[in-house]
DSSP file (Angstrom, degrees, kcal/mol; ACC not computed):
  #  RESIDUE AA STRUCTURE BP1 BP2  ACC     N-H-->O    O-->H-N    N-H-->O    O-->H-N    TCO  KAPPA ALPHA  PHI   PSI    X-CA   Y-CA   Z-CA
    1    1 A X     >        0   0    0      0, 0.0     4,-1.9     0, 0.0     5,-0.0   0.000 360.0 360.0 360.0 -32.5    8.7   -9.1  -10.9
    2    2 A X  H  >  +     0   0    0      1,-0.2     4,-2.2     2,-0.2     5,-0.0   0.907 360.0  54.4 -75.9 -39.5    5.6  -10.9   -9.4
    3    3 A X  H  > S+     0   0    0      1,-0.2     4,-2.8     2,-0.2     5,-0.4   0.913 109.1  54.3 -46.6 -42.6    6.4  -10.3   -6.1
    4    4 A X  H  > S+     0   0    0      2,-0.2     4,-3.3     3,-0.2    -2,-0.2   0.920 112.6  37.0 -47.6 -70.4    6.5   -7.0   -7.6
    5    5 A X  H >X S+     0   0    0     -4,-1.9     3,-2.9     2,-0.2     4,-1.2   0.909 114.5  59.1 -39.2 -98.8    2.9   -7.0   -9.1
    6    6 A X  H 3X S+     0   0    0     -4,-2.2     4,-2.6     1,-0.3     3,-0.2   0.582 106.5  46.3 -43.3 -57.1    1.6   -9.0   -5.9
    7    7 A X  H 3X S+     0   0    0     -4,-2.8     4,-2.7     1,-0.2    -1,-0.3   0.902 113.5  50.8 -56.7 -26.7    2.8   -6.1   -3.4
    8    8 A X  H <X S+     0   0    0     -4,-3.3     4,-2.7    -3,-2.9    -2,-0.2   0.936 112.5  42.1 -59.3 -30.1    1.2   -3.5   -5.7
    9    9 A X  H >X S+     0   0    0     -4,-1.2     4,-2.0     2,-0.2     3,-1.1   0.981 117.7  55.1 -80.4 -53.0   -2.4   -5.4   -6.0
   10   10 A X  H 3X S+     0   0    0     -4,-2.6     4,-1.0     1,-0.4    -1,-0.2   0.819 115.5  35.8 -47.4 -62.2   -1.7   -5.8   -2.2
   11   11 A X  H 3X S+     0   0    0     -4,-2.7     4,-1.3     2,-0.2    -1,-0.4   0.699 115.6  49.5 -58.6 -30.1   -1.3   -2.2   -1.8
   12   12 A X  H XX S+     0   0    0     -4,-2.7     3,-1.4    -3,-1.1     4,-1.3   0.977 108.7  51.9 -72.9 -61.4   -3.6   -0.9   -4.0
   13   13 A X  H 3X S+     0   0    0     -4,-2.0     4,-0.8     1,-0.3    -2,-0.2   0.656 110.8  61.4 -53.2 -10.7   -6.7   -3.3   -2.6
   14   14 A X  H 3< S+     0   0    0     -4,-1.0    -1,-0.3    -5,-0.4     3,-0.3   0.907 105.8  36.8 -53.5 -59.1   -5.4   -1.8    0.5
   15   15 A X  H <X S+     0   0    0     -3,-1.4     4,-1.1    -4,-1.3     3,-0.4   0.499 116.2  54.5 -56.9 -29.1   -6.0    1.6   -0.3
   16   16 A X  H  < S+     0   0    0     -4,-1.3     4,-0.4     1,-0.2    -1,-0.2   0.589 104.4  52.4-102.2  -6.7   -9.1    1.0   -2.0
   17   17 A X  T  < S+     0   0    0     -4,-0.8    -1,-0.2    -3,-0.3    -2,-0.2  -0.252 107.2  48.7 -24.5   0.8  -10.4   -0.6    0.4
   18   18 A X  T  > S+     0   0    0     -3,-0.4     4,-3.4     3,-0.1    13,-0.3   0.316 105.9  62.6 -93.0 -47.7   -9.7    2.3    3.1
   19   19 A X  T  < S+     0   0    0     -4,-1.1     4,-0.5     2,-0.2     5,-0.2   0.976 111.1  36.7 -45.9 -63.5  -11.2    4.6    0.4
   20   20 A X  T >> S+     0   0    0     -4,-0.4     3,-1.8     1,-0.2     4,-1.7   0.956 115.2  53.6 -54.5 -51.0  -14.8    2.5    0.8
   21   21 A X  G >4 S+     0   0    0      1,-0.3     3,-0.6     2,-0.2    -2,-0.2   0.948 111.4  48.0 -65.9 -58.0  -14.4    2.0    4.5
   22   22 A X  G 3< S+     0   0    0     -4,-3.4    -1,-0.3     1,-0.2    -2,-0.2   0.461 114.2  45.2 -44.3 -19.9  -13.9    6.0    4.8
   23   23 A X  G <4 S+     0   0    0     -3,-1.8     2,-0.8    -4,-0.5    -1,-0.2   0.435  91.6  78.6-129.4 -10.5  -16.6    6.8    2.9
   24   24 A X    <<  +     0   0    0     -4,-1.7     4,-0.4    -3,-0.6     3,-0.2  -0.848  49.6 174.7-104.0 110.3  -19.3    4.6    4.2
   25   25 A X        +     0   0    0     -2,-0.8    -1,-0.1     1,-0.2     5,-0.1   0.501  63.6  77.2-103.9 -15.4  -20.4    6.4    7.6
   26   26 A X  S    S-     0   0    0     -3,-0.1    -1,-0.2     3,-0.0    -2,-0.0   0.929 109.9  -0.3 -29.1 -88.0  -23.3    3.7    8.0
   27   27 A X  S    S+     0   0    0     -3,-0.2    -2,-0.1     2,-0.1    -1,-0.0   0.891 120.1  59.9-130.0 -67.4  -22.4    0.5    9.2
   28   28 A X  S    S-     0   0    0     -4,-0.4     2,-0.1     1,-0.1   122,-0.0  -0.205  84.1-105.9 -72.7 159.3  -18.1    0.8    9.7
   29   29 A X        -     0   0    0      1,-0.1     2,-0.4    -3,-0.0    -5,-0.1  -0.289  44.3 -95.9 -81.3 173.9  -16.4    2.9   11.7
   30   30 A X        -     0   0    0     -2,-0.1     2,-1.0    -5,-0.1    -8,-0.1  -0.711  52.2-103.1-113.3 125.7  -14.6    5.9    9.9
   31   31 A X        -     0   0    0     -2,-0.4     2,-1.4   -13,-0.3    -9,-0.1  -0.477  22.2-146.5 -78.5 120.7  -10.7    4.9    9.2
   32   32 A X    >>  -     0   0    0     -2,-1.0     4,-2.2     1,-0.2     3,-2.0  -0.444  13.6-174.2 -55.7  67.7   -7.9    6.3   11.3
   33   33 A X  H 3> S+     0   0    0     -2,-1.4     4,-1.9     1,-0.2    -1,-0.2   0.779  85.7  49.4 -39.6 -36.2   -4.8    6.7    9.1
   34   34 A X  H 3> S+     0   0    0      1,-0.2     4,-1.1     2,-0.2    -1,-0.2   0.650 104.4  47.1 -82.8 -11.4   -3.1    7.6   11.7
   35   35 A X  H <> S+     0   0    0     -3,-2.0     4,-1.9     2,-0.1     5,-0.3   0.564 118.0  50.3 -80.9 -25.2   -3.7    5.0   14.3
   36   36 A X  H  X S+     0   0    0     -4,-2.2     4,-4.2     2,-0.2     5,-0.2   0.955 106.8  50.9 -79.7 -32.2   -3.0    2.3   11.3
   37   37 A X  H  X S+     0   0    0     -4,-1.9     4,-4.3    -5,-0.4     5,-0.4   0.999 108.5  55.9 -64.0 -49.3    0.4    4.0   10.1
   38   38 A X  H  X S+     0   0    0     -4,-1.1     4,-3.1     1,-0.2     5,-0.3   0.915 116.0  39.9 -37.9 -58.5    1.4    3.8   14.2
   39   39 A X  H  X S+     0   0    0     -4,-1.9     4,-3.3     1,-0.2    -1,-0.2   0.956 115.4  46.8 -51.0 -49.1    0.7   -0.1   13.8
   40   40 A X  H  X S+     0   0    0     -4,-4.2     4,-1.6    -5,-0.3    -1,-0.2   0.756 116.9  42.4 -91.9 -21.2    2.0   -0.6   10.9
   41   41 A X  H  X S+     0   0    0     -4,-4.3     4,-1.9    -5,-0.2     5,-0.3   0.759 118.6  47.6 -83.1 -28.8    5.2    1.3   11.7
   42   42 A X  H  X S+     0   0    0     -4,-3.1     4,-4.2    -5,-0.4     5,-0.3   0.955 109.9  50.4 -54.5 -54.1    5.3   -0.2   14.9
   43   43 A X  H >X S+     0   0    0     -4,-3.3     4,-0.9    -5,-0.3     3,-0.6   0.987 107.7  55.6 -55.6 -66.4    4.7   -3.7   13.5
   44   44 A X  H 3X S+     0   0    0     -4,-1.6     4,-2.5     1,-0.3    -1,-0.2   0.828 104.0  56.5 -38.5 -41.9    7.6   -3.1   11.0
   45   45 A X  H 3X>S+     0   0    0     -4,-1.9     4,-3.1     2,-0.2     5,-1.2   0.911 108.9  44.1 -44.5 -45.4   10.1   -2.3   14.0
   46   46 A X  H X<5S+     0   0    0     -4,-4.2     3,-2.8    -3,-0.6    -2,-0.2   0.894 118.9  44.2 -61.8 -77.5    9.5   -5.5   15.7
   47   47 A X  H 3<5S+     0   0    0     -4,-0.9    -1,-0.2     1,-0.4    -2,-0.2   0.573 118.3  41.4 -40.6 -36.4    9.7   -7.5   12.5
   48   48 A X  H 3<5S-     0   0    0     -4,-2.5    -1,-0.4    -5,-0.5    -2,-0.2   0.709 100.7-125.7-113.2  -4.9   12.2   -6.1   11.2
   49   49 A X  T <<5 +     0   0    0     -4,-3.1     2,-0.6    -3,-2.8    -3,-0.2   0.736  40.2 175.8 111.2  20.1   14.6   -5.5   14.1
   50   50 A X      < -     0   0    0     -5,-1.2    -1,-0.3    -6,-0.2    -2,-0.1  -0.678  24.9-139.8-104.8 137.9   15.2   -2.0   13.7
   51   51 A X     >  -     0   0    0     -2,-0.6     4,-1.6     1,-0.1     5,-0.3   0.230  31.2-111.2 -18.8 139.9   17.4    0.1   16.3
   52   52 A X  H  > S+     0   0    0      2,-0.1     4,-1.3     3,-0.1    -1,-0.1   0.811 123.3  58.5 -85.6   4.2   15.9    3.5   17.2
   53   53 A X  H  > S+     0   0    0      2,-0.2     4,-1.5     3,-0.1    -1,-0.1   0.814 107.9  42.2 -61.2 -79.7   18.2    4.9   15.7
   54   54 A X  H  > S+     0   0    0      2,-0.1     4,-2.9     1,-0.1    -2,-0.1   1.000 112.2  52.2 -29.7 -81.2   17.3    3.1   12.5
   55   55 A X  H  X>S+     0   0    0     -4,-1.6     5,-0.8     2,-0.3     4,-0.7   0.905  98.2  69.3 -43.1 -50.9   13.7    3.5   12.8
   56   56 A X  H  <5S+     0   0    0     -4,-1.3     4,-0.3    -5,-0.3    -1,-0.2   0.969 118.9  22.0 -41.5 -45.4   14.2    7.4   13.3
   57   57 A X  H  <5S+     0   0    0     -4,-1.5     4,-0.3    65,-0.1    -2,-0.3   0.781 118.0  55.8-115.3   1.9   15.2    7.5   10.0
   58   58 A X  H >X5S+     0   0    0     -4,-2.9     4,-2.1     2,-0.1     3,-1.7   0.941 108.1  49.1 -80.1 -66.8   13.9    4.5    8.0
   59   59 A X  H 3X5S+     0   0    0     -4,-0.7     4,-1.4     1,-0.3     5,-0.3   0.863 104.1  56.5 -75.2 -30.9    9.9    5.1    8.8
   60   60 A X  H 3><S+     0   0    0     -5,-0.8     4,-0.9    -4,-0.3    -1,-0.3   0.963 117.9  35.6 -33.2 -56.2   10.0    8.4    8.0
   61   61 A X  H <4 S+     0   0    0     -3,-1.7    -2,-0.2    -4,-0.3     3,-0.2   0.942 116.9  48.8 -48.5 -66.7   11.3    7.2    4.5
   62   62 A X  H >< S+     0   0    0     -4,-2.1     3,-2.9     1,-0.2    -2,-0.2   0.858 112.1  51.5 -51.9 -81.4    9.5    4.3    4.3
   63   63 A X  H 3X S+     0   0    0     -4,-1.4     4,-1.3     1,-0.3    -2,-0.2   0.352 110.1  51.2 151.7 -44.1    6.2    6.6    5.3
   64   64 A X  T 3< S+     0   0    0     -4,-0.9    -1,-0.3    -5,-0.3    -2,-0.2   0.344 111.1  46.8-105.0   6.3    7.2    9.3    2.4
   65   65 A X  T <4 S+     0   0    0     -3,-2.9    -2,-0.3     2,-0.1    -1,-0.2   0.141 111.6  53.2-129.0  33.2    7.4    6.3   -0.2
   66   66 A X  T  > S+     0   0    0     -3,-0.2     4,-3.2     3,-0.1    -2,-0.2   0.588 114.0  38.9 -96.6 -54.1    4.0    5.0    1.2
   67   67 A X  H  X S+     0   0    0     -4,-1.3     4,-2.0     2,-0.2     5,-0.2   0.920 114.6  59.5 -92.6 -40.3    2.4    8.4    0.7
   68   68 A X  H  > S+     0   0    0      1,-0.2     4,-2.0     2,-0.2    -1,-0.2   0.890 112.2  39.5 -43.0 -50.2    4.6    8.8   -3.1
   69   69 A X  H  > S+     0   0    0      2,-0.2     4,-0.7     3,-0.1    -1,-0.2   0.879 108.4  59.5 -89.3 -20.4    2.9    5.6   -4.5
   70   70 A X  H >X S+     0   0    0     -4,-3.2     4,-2.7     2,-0.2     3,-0.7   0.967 110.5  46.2 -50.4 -48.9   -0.7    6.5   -2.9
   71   71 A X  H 3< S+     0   0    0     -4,-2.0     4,-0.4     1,-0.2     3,-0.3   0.977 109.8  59.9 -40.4 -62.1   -0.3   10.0   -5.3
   72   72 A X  H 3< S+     0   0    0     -4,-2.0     4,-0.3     1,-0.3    -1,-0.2   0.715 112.3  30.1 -51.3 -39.1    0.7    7.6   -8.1
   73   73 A X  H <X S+     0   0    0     -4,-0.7     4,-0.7    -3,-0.7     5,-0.4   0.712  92.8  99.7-113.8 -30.9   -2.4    5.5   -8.3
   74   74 A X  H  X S+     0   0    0     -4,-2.7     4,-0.9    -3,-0.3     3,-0.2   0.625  90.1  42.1 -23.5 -79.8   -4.8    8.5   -7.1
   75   75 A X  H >> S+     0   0    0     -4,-0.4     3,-3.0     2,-0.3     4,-1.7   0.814 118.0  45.9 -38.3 -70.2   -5.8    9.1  -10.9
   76   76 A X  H 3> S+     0   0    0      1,-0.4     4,-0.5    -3,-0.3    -1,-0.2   0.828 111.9  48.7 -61.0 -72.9   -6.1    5.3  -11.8
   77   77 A X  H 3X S+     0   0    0     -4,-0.7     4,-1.1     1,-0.2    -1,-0.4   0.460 109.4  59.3 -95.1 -29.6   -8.1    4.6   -8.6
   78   78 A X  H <X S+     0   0    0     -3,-3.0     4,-2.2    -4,-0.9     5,-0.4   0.921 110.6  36.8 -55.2 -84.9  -10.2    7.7   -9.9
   79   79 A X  H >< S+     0   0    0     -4,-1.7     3,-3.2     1,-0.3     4,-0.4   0.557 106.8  63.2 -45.6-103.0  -11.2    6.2  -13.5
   80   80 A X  H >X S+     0   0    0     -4,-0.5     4,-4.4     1,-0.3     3,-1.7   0.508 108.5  46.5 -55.3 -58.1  -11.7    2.7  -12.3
   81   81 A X  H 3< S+     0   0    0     -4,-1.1     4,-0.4     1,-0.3    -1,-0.3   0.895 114.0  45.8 -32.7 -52.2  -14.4    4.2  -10.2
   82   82 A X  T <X S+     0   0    0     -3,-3.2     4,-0.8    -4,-2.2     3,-0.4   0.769 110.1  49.7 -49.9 -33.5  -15.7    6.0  -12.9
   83   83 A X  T X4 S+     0   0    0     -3,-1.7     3,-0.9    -4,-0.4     6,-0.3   0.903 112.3  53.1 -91.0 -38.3  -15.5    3.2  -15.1
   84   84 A X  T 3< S+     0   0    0     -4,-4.4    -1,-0.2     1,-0.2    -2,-0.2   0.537 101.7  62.4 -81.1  13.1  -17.5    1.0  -12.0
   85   85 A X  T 34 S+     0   0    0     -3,-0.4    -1,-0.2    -4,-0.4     2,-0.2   0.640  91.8  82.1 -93.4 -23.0  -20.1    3.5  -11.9
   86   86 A X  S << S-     0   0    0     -3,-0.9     3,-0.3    -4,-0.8     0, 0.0  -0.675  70.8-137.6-105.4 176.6  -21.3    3.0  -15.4
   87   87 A X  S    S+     0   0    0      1,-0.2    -1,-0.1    -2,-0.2    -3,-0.1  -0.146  93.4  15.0-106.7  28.5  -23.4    0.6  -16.7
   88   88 A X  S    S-     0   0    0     -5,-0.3    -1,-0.2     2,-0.0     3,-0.1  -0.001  70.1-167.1 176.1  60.9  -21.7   -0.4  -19.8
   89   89 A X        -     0   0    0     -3,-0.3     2,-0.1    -6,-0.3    -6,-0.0  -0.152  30.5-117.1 -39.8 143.0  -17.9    0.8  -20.0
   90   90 A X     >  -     0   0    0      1,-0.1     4,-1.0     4,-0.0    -1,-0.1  -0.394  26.2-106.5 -81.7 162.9  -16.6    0.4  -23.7
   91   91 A X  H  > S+     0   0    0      1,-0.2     4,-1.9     2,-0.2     5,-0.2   0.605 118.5  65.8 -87.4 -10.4  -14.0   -1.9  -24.1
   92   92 A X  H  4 S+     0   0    0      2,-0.2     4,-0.4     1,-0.2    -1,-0.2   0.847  98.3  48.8 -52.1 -36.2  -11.8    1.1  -24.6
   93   93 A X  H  4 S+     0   0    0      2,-0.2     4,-0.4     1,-0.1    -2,-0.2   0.755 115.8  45.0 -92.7 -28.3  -12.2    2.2  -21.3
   94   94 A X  H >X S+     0   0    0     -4,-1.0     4,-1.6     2,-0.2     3,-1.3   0.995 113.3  52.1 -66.6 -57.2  -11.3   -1.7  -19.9
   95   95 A X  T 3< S+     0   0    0     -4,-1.9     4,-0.3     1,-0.3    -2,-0.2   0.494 111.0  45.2 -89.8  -6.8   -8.6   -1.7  -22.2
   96   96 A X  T 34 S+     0   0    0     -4,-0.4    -1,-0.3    -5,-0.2    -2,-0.2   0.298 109.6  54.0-111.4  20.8   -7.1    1.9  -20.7
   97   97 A X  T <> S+     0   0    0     -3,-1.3     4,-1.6    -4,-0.4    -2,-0.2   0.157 110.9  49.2 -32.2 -33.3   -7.5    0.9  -17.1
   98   98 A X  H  X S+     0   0    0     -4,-1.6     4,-1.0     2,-0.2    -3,-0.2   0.942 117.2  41.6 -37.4 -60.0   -5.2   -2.5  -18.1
   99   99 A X  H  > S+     0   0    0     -4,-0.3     4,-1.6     2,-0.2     5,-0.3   0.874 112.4  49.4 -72.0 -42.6   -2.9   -0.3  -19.6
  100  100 A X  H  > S+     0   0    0      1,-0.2     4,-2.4     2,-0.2    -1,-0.2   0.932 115.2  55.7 -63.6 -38.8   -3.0    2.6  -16.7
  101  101 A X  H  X S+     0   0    0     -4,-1.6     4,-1.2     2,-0.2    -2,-0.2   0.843 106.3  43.2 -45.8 -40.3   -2.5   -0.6  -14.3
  102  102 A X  H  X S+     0   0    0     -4,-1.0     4,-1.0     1,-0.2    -1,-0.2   0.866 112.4  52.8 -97.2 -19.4    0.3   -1.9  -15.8
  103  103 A X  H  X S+     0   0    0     -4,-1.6     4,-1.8     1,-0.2     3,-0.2   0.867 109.7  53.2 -80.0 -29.6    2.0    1.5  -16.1
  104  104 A X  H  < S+     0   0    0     -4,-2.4    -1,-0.2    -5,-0.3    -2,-0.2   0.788 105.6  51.5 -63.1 -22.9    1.3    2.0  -12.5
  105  105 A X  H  X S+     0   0    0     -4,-1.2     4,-2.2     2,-0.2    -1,-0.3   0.730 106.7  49.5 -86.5 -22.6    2.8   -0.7  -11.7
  106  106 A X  H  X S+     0   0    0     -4,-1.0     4,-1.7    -3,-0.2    -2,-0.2   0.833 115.0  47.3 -55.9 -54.0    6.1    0.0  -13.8
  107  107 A X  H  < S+     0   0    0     -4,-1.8     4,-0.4     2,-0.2    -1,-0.2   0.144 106.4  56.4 -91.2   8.2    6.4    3.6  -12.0
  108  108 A X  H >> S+     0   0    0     -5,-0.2     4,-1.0     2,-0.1     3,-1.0   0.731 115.4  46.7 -74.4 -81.7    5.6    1.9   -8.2
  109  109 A X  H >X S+     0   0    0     -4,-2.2     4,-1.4     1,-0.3     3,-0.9   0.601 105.6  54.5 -25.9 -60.9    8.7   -0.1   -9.4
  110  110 A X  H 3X S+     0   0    0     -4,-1.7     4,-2.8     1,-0.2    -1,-0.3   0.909 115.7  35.0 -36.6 -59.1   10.3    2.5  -10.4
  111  111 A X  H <> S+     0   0    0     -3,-1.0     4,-2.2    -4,-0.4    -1,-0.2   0.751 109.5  63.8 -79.3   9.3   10.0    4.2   -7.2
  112  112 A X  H XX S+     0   0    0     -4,-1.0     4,-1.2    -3,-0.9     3,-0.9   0.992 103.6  49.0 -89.7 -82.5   10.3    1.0   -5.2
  113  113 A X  H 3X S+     0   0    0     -4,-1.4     4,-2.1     1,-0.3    -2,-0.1   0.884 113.1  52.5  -3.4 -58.7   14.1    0.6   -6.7
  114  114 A X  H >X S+     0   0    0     -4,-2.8     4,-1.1    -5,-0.3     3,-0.8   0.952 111.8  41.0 -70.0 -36.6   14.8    4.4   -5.6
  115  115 A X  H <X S+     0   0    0     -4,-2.2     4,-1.0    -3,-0.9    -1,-0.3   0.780 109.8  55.1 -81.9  -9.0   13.8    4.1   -2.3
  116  116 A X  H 3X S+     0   0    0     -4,-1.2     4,-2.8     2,-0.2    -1,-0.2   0.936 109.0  56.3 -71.3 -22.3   15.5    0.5   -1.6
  117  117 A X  H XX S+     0   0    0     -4,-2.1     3,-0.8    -3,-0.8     4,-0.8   0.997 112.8  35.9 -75.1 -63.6   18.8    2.4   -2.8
  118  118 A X  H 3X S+     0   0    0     -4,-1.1     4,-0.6     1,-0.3    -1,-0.3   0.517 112.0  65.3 -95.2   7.7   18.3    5.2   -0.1
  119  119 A X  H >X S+     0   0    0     -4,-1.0     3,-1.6    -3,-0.2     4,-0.6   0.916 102.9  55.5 -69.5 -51.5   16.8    2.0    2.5
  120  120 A X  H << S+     0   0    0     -4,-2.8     3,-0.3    -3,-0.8    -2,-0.2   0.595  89.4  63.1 -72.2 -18.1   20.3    0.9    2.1
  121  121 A X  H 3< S+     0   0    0     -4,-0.8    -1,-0.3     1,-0.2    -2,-0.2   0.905 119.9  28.4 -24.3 -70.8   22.1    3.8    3.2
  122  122 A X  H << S+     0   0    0     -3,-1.6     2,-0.3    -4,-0.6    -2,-0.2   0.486 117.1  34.9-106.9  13.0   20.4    3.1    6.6
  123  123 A X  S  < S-     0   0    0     -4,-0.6     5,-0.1    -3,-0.3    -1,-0.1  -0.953  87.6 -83.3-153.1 144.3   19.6   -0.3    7.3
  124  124 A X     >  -     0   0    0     -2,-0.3     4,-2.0     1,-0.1     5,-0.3   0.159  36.7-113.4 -40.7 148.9   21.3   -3.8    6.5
  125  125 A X  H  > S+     0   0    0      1,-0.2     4,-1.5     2,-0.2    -1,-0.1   0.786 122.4  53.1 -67.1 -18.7   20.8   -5.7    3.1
  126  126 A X  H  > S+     0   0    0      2,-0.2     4,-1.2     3,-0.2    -1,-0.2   0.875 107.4  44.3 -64.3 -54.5   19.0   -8.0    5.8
  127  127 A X  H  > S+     0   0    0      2,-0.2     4,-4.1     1,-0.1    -2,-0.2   0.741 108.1  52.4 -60.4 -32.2   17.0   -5.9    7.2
  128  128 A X  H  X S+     0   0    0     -4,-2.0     4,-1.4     1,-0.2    -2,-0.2   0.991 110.4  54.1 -81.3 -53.8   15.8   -4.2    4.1
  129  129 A X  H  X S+     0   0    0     -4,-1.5     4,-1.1    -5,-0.3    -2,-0.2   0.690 118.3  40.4 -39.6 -29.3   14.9   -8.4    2.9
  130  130 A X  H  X S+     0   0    0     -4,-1.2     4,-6.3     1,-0.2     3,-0.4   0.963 104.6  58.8 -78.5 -55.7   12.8   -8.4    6.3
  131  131 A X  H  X S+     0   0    0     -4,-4.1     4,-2.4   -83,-0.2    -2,-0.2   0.906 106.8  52.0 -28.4 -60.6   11.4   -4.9    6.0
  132  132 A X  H  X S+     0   0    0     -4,-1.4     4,-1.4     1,-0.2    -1,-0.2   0.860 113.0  49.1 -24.8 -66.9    9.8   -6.6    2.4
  133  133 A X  H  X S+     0   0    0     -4,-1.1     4,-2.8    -3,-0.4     5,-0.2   0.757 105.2  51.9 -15.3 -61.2    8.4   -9.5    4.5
  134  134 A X  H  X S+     0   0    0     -4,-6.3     4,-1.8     2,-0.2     5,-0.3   0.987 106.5  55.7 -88.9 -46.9    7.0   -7.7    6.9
  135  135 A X  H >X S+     0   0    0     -4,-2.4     3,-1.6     2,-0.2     4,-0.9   0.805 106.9  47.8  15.2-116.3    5.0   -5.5    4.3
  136  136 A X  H 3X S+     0   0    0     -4,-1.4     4,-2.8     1,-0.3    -1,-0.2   0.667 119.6  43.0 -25.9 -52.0    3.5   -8.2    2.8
  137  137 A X  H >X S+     0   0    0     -4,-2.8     4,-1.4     2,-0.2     3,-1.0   0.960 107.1  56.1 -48.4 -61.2    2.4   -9.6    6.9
  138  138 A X  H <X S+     0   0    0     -4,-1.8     4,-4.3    -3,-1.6     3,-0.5   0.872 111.8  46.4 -87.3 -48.6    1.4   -6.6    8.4
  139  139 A X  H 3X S+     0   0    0     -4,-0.9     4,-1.1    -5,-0.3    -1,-0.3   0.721 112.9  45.5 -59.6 -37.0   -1.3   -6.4    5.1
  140  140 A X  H <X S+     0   0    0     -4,-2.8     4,-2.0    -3,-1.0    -1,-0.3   0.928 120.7  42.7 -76.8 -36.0   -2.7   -9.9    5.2
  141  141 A X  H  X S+     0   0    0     -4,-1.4     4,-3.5    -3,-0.5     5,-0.4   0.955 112.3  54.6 -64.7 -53.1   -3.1   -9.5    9.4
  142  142 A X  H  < S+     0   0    0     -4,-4.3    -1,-0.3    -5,-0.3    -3,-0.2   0.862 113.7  35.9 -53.8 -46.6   -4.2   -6.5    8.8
  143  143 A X  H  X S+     0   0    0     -4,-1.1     4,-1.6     1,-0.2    -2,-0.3   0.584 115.6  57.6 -40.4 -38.3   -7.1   -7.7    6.3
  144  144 A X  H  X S+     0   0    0     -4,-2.0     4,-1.7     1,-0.2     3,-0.3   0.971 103.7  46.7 -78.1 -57.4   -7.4  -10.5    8.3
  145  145 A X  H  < S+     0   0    0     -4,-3.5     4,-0.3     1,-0.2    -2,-0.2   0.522 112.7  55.6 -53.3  -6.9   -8.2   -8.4   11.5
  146  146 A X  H  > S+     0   0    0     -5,-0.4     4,-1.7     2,-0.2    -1,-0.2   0.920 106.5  45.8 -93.0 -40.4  -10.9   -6.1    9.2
  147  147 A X  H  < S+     0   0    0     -4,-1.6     4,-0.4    -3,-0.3    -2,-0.2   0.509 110.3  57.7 -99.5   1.4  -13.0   -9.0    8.1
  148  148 A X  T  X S+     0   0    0     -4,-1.7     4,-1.4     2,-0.1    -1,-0.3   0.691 118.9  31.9 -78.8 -27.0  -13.0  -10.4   12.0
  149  149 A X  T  4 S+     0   0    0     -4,-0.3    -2,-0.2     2,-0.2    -3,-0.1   0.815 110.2  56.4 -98.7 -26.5  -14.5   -7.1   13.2
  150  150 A X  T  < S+     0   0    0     -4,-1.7    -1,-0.2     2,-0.2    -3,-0.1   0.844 113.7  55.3 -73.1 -17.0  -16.7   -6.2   10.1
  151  151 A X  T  4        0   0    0     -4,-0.4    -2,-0.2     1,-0.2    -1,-0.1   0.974 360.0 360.0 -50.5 -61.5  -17.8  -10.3   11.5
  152  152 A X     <        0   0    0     -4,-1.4    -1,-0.2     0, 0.0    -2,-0.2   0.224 360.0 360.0 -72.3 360.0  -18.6   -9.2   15.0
């Protein structure tokens, strides 16, 4: 279950973080979704060992329960803005962003469970264990690699 939690915050500060980066045309460059998904589906191949044969049809998948849990948190990821835009949020409004968190995180489980059922269908109980793994890498490298160029 924590792991659980820990890839959601991962993924959400990912995302919300892409959201800022996208929308400040100043000082960063404007983010390429589609040059990152190519890495990040590339990087998952290596790591995780997959055939092309495999890969034809796991990143597609993977790719359509990437873009399933972004939808899911859209709303939540709204209000929290909202909530950091004013200048005195109620504790009502703290205590319904908790609560939208934790349900957001219950339904990303939820779909996290249905798509490992239809991972397994096309890749090894191994594979899927790497696939996890390499998640969790390709998102700290990646982070790691943002705050080395937002250095330079």
């Amino acid at each position: 279950m924590n792991r659980i939690f820990f890839i959601t915050f991962v993924a959400l500060s990912l995302f919300m973080s892409f959201s800022v980066s996208a929308q400040d045309t100043g000082k960063r460059k404007h983010f390429d979704r589609e040059a990152f998904q190519a890495k990040r589906n590339a990087f998952i191949m290596a790591e995780v060992g997959l055939t092309p044969d495999e890969a034809a049809l796991f990143i597609p998948l993977s790719d359509e329960l990437k873009k399933k849990k972004f939808e899911l948190g859209r709303s939540y990821r709204k209000f929290v803005n909202e909530i950091r835009s004013k200048k005195n949020p109620t504790d009502a409004e703290y205590t319904r962003a908790v609560d939208d968190y934790l349900d957001l995180c219950i339904e990303e489980a939820k779909l996290e469970k249905e798509y490992a059922e239809k991972f397994k269908k096309i890749i090894s109980p191994e594979k899927l264990f790497k696939y996890q793994g390499a998640e969790l890498k390709f998102a700290r490298e990646y982070m790691r690699s943002s705050r080395m160029e937002r250095k330079n």
